[in-house]
C-alpha positions as CSV (number, residue, x, y, z in Angstrom):
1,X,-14.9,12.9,7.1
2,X,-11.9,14.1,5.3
3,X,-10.0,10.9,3.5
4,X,-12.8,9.1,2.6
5,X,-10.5,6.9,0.3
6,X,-8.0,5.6,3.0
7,X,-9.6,2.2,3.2
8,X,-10.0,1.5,-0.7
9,X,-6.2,3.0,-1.0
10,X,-4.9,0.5,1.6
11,X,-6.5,-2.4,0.7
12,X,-5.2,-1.6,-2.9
13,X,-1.9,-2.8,-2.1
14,X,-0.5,-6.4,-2.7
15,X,-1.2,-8.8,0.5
16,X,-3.0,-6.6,2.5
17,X,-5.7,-7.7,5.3
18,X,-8.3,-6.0,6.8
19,X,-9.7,-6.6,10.2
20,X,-11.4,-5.0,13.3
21,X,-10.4,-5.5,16.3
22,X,-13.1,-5.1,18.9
23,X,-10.9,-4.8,21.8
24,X,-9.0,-1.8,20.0
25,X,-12.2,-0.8,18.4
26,X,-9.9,0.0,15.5
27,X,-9.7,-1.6,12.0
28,X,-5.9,-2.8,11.5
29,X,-4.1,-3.4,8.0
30,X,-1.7,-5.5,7.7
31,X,0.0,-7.8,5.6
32,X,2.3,-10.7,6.3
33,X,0.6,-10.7,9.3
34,X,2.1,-7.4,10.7
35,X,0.1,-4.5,10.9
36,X,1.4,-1.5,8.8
37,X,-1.7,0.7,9.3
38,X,-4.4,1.3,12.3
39,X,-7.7,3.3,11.7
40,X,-9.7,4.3,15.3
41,X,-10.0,6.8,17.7
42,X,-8.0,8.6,20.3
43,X,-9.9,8.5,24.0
44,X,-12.0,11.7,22.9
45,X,-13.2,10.0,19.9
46,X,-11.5,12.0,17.5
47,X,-10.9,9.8,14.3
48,X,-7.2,9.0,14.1
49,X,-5.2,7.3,11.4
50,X,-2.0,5.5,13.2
51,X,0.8,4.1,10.8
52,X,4.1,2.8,11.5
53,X,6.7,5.1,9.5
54,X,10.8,5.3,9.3
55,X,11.4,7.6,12.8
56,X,13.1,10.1,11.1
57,X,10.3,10.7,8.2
58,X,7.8,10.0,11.1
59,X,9.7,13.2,13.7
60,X,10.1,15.3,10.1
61,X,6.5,14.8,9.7
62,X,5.0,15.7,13.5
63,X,7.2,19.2,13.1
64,X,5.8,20.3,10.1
65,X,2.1,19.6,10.5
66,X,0.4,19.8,14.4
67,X,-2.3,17.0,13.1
68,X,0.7,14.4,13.4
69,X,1.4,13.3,16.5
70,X,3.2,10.4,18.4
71,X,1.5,7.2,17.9
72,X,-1.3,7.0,19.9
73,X,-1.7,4.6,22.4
74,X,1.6,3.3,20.4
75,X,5.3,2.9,20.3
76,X,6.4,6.8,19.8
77,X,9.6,6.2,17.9
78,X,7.8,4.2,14.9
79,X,4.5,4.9,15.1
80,X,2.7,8.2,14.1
81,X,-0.8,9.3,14.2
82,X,-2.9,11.5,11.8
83,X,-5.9,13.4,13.4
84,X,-8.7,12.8,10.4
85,X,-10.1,16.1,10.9
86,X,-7.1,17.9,10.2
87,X,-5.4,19.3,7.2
88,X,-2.6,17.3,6.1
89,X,-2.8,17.2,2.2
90,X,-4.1,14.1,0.4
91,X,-0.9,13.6,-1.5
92,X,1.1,13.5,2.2
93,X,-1.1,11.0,3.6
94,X,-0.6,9.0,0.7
95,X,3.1,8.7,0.5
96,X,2.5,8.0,4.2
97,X,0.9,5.0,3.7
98,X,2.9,4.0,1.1
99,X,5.9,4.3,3.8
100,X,4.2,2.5,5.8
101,X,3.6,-0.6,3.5
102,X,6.8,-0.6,2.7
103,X,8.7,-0.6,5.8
104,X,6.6,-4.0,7.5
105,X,6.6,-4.9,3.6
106,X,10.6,-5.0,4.0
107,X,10.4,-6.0,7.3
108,X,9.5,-9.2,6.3
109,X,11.4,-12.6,5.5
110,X,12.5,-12.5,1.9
111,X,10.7,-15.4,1.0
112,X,7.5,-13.9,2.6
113,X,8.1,-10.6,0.4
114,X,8.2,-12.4,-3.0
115,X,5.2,-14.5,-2.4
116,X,3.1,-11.3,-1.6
117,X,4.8,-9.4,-4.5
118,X,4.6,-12.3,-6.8
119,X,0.8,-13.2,-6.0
């Protein structure tokens, strides 16, 4: 599968938590207890990659590249999702998750941030 480093690059980020959620049948991301980042599949079973992005990168995004799509199964305005077989470059899918990370990171209390920046 295309992206074979998603996992190692999200959990490479201060804070973050990994978890499956069997109902979902989809391992989440998230830290301070938000989830930034969702890796399952779409009712087909096509692997999908859903992240939570600023709407206006996320509607820049789904017009340049058909793989990106409305979150699936998701809020549409803040939530987009990468097909895993597709061909979005490594670099893009990158900054997206770094996006991502950073917008539940900020999201958070102040407080909250420091701790996970600071530990």
């Amino acid at each position: 599968m295309p992206y074979p480093w998603i996992d190692a690059y999200c959990l490479s980020k201060k804070g973050v938590v990994k978890d499956y959620k069997e109902e979902w049948e989809a391992t989440r991301y998230q830290v301070g207890g938000k989830m930034f980042a969702m890796q399952g599949g779409d009712k087909e079973g096509n692997p999908i990659f859903t992240l939570k992005l600023p709407p206006d990168f996320g509607r820049f995004l789904r017009q340049q590249y058909p793989d990106i799509v409305p979150g699936y199964y998701m809020n549409k305005e803040h939530w987009n999702s990468l097909f895993l077989q597709g061909a979005v470059p490594d670099d893009l899918v990158r900054e997206m998750i770094d996006k991502a990370y950073e917008t539940v990171l900020r999201s958070l209390p102040k407080r909250v941030q420091r701790d996970i920046e600071e530990g």
